[in-house]
C-alpha positions in Angstrom: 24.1 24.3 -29.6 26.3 26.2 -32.0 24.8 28.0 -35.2 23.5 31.5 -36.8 20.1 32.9 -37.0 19.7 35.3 -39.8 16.3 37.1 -41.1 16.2 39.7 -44.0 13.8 42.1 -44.2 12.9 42.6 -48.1 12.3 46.0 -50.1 11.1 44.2 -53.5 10.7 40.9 -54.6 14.0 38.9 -52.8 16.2 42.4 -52.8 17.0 42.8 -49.0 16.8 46.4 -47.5 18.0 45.0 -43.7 20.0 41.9 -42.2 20.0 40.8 -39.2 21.7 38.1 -37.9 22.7 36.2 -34.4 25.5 33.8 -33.7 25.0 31.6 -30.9 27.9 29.1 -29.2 27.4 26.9 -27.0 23.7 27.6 -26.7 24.8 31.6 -25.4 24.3 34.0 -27.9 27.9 36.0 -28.3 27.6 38.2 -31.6 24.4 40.5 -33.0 24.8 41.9 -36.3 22.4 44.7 -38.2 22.3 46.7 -41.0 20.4 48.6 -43.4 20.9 47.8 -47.1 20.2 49.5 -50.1 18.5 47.5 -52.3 18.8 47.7 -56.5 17.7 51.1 -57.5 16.7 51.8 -53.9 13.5 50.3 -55.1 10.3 49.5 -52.9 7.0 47.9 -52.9 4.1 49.6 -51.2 3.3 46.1 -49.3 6.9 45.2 -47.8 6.8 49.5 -46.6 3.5 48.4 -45.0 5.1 45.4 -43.2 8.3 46.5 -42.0 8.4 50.8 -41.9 11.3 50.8 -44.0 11.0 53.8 -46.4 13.8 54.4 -49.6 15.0 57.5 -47.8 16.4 55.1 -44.9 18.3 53.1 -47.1 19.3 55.8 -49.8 23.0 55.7 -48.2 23.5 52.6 -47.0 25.8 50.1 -48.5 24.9 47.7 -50.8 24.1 43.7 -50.1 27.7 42.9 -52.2 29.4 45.7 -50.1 27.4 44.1 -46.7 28.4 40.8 -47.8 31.6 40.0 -46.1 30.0 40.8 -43.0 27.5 38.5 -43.6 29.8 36.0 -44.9 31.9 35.9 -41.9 29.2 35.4 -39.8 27.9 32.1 -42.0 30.6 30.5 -43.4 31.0 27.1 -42.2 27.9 27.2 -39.8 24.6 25.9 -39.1 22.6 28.6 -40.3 18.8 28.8 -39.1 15.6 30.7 -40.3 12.2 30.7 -39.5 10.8 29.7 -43.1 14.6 28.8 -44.4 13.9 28.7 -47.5 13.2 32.2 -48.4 15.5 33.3 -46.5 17.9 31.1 -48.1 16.9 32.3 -51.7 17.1 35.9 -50.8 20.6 35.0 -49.6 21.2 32.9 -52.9 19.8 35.4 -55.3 21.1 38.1 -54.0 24.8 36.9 -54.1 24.1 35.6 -57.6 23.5 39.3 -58.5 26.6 40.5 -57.6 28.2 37.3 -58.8 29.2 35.7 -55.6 29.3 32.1 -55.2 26.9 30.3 -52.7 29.4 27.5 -52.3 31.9 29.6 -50.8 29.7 29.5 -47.9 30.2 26.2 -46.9 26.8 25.9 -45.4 24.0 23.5 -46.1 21.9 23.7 -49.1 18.9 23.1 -46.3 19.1 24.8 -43.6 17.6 24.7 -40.1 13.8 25.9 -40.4 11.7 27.0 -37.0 8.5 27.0 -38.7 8.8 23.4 -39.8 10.2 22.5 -36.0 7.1 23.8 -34.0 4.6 22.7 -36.9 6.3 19.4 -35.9 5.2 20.4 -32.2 2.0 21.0 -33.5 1.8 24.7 -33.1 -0.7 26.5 -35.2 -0.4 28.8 -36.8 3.3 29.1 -37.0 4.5 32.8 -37.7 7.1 34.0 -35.9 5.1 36.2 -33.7 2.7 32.9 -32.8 5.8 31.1 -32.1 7.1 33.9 -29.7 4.0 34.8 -27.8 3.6 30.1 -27.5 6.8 31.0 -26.2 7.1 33.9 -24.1 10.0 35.4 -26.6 9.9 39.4 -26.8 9.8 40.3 -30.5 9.5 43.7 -32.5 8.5 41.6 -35.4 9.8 42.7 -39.0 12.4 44.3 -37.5 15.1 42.0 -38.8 17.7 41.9 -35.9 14.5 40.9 -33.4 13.4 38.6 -35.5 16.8 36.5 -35.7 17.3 37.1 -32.2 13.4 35.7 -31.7 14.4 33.0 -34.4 17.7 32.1 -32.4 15.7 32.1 -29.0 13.3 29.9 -30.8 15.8 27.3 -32.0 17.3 26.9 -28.7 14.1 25.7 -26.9 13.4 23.1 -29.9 
């Protein structure tokens, strides 16, 4: 099994203030990628602070999502890419380039992508957060952290 797991943590609406993403070949995961970004006018809600302890002073000198992107493009281009509830993941990914004016297409990925909750709902696991579908499991996770949640995510996809 050969793809990427990616998971965004977000500060406001589908800006992302983290990445984290995990390439695996050949069912062995090779590569782990994670940064910090700084969202639009290092803006936050009070909710996503609650969910994943990222404050506007951690991201106040990071680099931006457009100056992030072409390690996240490198890492996605031409790949399966896999998320545990793909498609917002997929349209923080897709809004987010649009903002800066990058093309989706350029990606050469699928318009759908791989999707863990949808797998084990198939298996009949309920409920299916991530952190359900790692303790059904037995997968370690530091969840909202976005680097262990693609890793978890990754993990997950593999035992399918």
């Amino acid at each position: 099994m050969t793809f990427t797991a990616i998971d965004f943590e977000t500060a406001v609406g589908h800006h992302p203030c983290s990445v984290g993403i995990v390439t695996v070949e050949n069912g062995i995961i090779i590569d782990e990628f994670v940064t910090l970004i700084k969202p639009p006018q290092n803006q936050y809600s009070p909710y996503t602070i609650a969910v994943h302890g990222i404050y506007p002073h951690h991201t106040a000198n990071a680099r931006s999502f457009a100056q992030v992107f072409p390690e996240i493009k490198k890492r996605l281009q031409n790949r399966i890419v896999v998320a545990h509830n793909e498609s917002f993941y997929r349209n923080v990914l897709m809004k987010s380039m649009a903002l800066y004016g990058l093309d989706y297409t350029d990606l050469n990925i699928s318009e759908k992508w791989e999707c863990t909750v949808k797998i084990y709902k198939a298996k009949g696991l309920k409920p299916t957060k991530l952190s359900d579908c790692c303790r059904e499991m037995n997968i370690k996770l530091n969840h909202h952290e976005a680097l262990s949640d693609a890793r978890a995510c990754a993990k997950l996809y593999l035992l399918k």
